[in-house]
DRENFIDREN-537489 format. One line per 2 residues: number of its first residue (from 1); for each residue x, y, z of N, C-alpha, C, O, CB. Coordinates in Angstrom, 3 decimals. Glycine has a CB too. Example, Ala and Ser with C-alpha at 12.3 -4.5 7.8 and 13.67 -1.06 7.14 Angstrom:
1> 13.190:-5.690:7.800:12.300:-4.500:7.800:13.200:-3.300:7.800:14.236:-3.319:8.465:11.308:-4.473:9.046; 12.850:-2.250:7.080:13.670:-1.060:7.140:12.900:0.030:7.870:13.409:1.138:8.039:14.084:-0.598:5.725
END
This chain:
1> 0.839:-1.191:0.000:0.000:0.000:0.000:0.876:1.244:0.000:1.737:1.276:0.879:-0.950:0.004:1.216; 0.829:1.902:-0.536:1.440:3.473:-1.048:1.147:4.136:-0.092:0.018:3.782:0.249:0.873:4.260:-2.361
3> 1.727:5.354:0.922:1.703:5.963:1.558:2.705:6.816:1.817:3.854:6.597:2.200:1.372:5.472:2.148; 1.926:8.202:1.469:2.498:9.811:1.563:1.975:10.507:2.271:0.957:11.015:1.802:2.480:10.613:0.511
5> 2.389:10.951:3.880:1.925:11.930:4.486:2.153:12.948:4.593:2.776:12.784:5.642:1.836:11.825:5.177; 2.242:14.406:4.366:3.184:15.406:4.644:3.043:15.621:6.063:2.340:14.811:6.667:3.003:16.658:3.835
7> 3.846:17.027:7.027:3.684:17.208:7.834:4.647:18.215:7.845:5.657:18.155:7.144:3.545:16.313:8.483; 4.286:19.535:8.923:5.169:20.301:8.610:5.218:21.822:8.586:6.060:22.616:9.003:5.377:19.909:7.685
9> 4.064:21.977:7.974:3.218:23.169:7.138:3.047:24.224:8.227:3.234:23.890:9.397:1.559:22.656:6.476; 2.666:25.614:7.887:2.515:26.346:8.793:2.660:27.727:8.595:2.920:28.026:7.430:3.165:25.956:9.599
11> 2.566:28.688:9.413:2.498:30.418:9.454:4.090:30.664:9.313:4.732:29.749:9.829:1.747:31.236:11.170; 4.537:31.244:8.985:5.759:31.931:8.962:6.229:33.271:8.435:5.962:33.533:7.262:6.391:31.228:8.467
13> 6.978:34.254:9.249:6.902:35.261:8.753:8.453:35.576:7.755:9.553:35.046:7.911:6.514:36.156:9.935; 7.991:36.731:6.618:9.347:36.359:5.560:10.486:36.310:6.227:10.620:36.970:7.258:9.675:37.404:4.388
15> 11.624:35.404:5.666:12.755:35.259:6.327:13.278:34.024:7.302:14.398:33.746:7.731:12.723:36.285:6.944; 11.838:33.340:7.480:11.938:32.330:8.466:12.672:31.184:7.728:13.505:31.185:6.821:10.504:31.912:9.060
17> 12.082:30.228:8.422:12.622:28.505:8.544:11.044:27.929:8.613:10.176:28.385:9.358:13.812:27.970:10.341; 10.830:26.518:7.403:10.256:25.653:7.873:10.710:24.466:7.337:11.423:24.498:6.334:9.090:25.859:7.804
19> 10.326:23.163:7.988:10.906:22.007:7.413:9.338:20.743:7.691:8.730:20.138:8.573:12.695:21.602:8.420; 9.368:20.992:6.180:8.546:19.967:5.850:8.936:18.374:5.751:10.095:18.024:5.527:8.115:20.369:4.721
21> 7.788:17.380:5.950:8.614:16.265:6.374:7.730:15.247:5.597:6.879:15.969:5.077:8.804:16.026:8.098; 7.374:13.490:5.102:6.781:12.733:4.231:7.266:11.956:4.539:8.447:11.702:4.305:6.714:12.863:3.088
23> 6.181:11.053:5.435:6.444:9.680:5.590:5.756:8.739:4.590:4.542:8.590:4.456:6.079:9.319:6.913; 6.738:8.131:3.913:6.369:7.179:2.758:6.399:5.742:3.311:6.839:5.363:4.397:7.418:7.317:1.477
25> 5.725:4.889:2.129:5.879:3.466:2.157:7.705:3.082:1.791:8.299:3.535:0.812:4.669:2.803:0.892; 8.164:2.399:2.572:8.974:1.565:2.363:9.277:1.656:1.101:10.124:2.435:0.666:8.647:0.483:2.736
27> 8.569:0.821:0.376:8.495:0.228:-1.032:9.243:1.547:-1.728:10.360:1.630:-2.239:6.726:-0.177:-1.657; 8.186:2.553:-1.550:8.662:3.795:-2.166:9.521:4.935:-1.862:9.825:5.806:-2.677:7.839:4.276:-2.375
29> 9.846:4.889:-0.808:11.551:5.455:-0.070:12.688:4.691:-0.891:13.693:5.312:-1.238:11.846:4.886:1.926; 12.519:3.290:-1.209:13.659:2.635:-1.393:13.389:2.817:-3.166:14.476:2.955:-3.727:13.756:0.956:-0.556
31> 12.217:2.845:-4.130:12.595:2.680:-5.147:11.792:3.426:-6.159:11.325:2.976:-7.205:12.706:1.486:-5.264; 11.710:4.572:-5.709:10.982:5.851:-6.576:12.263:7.210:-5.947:13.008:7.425:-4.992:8.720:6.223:-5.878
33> 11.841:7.812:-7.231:12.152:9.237:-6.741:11.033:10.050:-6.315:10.013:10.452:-6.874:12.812:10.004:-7.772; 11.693:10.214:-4.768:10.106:11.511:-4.639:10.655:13.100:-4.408:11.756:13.559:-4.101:8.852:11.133:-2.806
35> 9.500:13.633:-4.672:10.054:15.154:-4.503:9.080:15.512:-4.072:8.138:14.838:-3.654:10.549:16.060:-5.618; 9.242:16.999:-4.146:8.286:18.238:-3.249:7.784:19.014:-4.729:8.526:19.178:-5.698:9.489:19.610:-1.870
37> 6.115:19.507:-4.633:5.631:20.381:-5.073:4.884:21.516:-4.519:4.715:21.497:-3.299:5.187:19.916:-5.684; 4.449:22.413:-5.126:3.508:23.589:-5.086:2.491:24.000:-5.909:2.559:24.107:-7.133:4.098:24.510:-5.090
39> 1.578:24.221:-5.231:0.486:25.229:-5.669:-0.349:26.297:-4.953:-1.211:26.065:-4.105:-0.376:24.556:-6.115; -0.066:27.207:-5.301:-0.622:28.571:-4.850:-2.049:28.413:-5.665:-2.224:27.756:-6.691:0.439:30.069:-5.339
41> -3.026:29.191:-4.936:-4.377:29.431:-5.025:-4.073:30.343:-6.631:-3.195:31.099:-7.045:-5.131:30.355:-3.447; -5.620:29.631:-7.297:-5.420:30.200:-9.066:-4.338:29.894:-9.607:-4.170:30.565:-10.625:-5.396:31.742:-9.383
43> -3.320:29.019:-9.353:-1.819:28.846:-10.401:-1.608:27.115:-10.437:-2.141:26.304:-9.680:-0.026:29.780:-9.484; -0.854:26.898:-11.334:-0.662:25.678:-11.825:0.382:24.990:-10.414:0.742:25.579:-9.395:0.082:25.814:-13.534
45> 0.607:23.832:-10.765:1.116:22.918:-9.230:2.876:22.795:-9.941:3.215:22.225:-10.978:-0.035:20.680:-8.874; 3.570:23.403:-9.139:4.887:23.680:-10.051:5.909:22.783:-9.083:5.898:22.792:-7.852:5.404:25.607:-10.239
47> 6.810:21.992:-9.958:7.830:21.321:-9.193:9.311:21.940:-8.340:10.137:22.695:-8.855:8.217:20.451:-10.168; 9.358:21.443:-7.067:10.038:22.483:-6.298:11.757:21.546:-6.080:12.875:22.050:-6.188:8.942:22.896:-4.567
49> 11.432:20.191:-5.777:12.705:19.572:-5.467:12.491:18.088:-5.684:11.509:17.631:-5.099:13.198:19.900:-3.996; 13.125:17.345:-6.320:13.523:15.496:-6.385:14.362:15.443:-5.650:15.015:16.394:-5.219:14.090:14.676:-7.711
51> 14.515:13.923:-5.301:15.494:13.327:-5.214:15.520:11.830:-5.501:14.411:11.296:-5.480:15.860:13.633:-4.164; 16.530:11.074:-5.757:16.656:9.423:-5.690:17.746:9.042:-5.108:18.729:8.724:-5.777:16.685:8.691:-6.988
53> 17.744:9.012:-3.576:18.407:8.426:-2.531:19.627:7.792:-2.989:20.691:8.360:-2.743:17.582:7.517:-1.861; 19.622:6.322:-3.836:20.017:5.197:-4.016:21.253:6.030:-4.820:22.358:6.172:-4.298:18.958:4.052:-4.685
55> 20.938:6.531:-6.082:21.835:7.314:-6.693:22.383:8.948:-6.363:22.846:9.659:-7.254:21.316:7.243:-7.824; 22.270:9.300:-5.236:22.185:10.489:-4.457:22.421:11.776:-5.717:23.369:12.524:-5.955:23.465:10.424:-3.106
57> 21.100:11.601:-6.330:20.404:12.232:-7.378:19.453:13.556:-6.768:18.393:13.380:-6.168:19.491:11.047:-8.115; 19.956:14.678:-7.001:19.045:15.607:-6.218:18.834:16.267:-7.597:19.658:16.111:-8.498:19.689:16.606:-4.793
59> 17.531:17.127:-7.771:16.728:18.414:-8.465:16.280:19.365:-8.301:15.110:19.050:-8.084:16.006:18.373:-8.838; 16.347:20.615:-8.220:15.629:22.044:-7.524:15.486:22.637:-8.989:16.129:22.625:-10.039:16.759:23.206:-6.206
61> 14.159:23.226:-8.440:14.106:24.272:-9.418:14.899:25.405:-8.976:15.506:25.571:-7.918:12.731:24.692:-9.695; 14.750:26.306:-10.206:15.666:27.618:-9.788:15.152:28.290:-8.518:15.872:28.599:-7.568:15.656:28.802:-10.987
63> 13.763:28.497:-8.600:13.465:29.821:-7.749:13.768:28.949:-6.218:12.769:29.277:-5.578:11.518:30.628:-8.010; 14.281:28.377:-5.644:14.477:27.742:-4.732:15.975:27.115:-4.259:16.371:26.718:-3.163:13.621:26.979:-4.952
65> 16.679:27.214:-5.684:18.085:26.897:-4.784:18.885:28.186:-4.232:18.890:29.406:-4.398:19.229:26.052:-5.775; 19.723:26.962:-3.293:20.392:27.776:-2.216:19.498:28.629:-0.795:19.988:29.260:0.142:21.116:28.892:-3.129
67> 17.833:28.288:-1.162:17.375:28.058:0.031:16.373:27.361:0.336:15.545:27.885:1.081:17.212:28.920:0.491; 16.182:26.204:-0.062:15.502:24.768:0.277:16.556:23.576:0.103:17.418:23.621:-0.775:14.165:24.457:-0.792
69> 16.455:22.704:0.832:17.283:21.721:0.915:16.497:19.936:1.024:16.155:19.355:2.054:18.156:22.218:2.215; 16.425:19.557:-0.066:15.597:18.290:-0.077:16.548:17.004:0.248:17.452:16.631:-0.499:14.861:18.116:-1.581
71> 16.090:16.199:1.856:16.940:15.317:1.600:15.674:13.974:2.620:14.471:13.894:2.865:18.833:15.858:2.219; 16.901:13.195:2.892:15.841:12.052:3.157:16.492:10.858:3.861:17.543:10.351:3.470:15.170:11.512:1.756
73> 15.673:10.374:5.113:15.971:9.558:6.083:15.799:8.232:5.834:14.661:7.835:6.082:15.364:9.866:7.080; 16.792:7.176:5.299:16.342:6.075:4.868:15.728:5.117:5.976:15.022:4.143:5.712:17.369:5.524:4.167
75> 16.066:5.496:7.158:15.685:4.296:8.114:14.372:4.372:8.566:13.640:3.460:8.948:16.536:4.204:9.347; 14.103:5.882:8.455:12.630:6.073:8.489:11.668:6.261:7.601:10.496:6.531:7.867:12.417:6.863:9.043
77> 12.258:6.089:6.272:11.572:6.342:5.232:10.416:7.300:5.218:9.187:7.225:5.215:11.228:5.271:4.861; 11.759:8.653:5.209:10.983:9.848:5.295:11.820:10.849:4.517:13.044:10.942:4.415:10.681:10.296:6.800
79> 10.664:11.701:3.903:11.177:12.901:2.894:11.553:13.922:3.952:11.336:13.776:5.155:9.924:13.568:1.707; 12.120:14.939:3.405:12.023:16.154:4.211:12.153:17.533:3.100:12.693:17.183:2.051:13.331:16.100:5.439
81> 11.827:18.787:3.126:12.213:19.649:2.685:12.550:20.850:3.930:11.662:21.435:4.549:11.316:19.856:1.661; 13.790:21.027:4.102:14.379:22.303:4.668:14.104:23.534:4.113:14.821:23.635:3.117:15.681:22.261:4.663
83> 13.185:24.878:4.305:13.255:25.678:3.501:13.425:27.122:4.426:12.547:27.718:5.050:12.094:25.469:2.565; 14.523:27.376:4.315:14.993:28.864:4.731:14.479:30.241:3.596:14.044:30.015:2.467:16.856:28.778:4.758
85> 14.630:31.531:4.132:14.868:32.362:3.734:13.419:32.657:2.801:13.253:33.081:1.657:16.169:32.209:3.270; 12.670:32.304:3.660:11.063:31.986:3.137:10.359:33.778:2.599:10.263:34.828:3.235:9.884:31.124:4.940
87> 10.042:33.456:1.362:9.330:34.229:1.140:8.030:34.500:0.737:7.573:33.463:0.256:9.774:34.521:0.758; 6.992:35.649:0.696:5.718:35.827:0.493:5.233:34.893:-0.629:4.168:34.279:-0.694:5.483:37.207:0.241
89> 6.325:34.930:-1.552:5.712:33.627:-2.928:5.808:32.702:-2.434:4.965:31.831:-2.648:6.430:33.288:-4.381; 6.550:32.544:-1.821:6.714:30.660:-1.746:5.460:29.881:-1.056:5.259:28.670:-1.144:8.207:30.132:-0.626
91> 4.534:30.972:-0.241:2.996:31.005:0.069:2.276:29.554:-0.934:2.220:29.510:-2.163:2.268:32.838:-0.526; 1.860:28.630:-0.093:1.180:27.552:-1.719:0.970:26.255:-0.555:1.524:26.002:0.515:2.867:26.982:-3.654
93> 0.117:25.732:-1.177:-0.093:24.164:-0.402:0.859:23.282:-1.036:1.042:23.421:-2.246:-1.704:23.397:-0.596; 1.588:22.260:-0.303:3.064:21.548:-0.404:2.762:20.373:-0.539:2.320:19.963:0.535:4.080:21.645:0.748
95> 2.767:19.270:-1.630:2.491:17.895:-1.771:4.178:17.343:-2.182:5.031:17.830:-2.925:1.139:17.618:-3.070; 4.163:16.294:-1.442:4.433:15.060:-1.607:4.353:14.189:-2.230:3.368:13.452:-2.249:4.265:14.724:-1.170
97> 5.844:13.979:-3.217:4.970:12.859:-4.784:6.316:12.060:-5.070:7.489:12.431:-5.121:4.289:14.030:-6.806; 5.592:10.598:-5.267:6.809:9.675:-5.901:6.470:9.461:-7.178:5.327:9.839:-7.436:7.077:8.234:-5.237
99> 6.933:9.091:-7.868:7.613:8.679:-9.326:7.059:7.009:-8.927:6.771:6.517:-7.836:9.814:9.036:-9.575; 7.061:6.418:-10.323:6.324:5.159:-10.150:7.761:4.245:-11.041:7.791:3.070:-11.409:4.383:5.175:-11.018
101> 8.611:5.110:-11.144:10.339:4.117:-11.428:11.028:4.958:-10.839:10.757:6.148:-10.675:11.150:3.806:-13.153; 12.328:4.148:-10.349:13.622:4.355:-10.367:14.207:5.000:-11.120:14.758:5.977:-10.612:14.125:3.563:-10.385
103> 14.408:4.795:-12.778:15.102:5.342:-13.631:13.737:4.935:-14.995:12.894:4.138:-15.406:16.871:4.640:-13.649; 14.606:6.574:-15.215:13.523:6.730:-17.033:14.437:8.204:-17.655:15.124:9.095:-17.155:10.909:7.382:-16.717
105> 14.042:7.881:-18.793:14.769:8.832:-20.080:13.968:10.331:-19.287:14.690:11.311:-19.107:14.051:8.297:-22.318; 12.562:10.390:-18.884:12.172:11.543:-18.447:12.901:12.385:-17.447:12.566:13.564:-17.336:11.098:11.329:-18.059
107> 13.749:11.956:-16.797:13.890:12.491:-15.091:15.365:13.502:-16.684:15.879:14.473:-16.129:14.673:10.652:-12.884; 15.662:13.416:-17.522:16.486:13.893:-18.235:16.160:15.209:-18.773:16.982:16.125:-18.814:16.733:13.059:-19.072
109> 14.615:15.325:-19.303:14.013:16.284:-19.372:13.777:17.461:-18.421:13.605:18.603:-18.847:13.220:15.848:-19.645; 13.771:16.980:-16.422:14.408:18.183:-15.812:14.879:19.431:-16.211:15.928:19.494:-16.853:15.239:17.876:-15.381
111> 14.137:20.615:-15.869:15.008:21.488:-16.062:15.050:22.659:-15.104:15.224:22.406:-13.912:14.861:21.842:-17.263; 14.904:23.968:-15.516:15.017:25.105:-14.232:13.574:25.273:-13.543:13.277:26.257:-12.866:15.532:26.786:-14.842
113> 12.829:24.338:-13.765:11.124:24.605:-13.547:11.322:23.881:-12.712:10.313:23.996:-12.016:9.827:24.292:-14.563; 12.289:22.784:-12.008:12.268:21.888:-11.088:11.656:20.264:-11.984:11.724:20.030:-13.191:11.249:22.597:-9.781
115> 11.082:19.365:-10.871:10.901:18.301:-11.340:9.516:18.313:-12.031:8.732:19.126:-11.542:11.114:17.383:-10.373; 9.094:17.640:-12.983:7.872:17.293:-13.784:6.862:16.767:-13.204:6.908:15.537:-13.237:8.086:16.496:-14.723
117> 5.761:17.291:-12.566:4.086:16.355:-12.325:3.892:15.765:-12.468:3.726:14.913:-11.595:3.079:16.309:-12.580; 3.674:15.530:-13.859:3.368:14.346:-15.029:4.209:13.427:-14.893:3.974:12.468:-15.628:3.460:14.720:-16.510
119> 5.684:13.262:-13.828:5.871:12.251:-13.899:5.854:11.726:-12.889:6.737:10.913:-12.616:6.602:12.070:-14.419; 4.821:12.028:-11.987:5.224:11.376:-10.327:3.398:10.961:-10.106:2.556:11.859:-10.095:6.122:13.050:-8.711
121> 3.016:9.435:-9.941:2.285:9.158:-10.085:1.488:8.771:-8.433:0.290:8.489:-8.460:2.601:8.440:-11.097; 2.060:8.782:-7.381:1.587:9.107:-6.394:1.694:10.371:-5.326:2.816:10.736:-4.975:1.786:8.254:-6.042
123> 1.053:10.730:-5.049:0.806:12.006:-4.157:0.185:11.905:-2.943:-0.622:11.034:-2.618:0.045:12.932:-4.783; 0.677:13.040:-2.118:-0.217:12.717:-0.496:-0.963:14.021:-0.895:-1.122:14.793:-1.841:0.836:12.741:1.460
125> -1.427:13.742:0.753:-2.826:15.202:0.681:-2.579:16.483:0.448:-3.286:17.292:-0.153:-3.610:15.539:2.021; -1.227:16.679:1.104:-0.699:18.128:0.921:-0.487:18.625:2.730:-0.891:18.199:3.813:-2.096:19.262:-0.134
127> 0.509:19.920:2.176:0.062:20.654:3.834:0.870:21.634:3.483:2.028:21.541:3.074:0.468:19.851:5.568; -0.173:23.168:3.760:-0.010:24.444:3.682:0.799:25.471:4.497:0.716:25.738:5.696:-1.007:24.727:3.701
129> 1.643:26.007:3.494:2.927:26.817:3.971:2.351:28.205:3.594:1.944:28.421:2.453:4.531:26.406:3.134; 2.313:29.438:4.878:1.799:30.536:4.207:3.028:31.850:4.887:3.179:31.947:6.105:-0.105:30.726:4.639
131> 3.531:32.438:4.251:4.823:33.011:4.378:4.549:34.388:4.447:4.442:34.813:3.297:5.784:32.664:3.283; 4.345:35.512:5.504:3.928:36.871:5.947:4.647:37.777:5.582:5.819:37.731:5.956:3.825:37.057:7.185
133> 4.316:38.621:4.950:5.514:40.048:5.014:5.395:40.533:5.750:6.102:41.519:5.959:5.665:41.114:4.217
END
């Protein structure tokens, strides 16, 4: 059984710290890539960070490196996203998504938009990050 929880989410005013966290299935800690997304109210669900553990394979989009940090606890088979230096955009509900392989010609297509939607075929509920000026 597949399982993505986030946890994490919360008020913060610009400048802060939050660290989002995704407890996955086993199955899928050890053999998907999962990453972090977004969507802000009225806007499309945009990819923020991958990773694939096994091949210590990481992805950020632009608007986010050098202050989010995606990494991941194998013993607990748990995601995390570190995100400093938080700002009013970064405001958006935060899902949790694995990839349904290990390896594919797609994860190549990556680019400064972060990781692809379309290719991560499970998702959790989400949990909302709202960032104050």
């Amino acid at each position: 059984q597949v399982r993505l929880e986030e946890s994490g989410g919360g008020s913060v005013q610009a400048g802060g710290s939050l660290r989002l966290s995704c407890a996955a299935s086993e199955y899928i800690s050890s053999n998907c890539y999962m990453g972090w997304f977004r969507q802000a109210p009225g806007k499309e669900r945009e990819g923020v960070a991958a990773m694939y553990h096994v091949r210590g394979d990481t992805h950020y989009a632009d608007s986010v490196k050098g202050r989010f940090t995606i990494s991941q606890d194998n013993a607990k088979n748990t995601l995390y996203l570190q995100m400093n230096s938080l700002k009013p955009e970064d405001t958006a509900m935060y899902y949790c998504a694995a990839t349904r392989w290990s390896y594919s010609t797609r994860r190549q297509q990556w680019g400064s938009a972060g990781p692809d939607a379309a290719d991560f075929g499970y998702w959790g509920q989400g949990t909302q990050v709202t960032v104050s000026s």
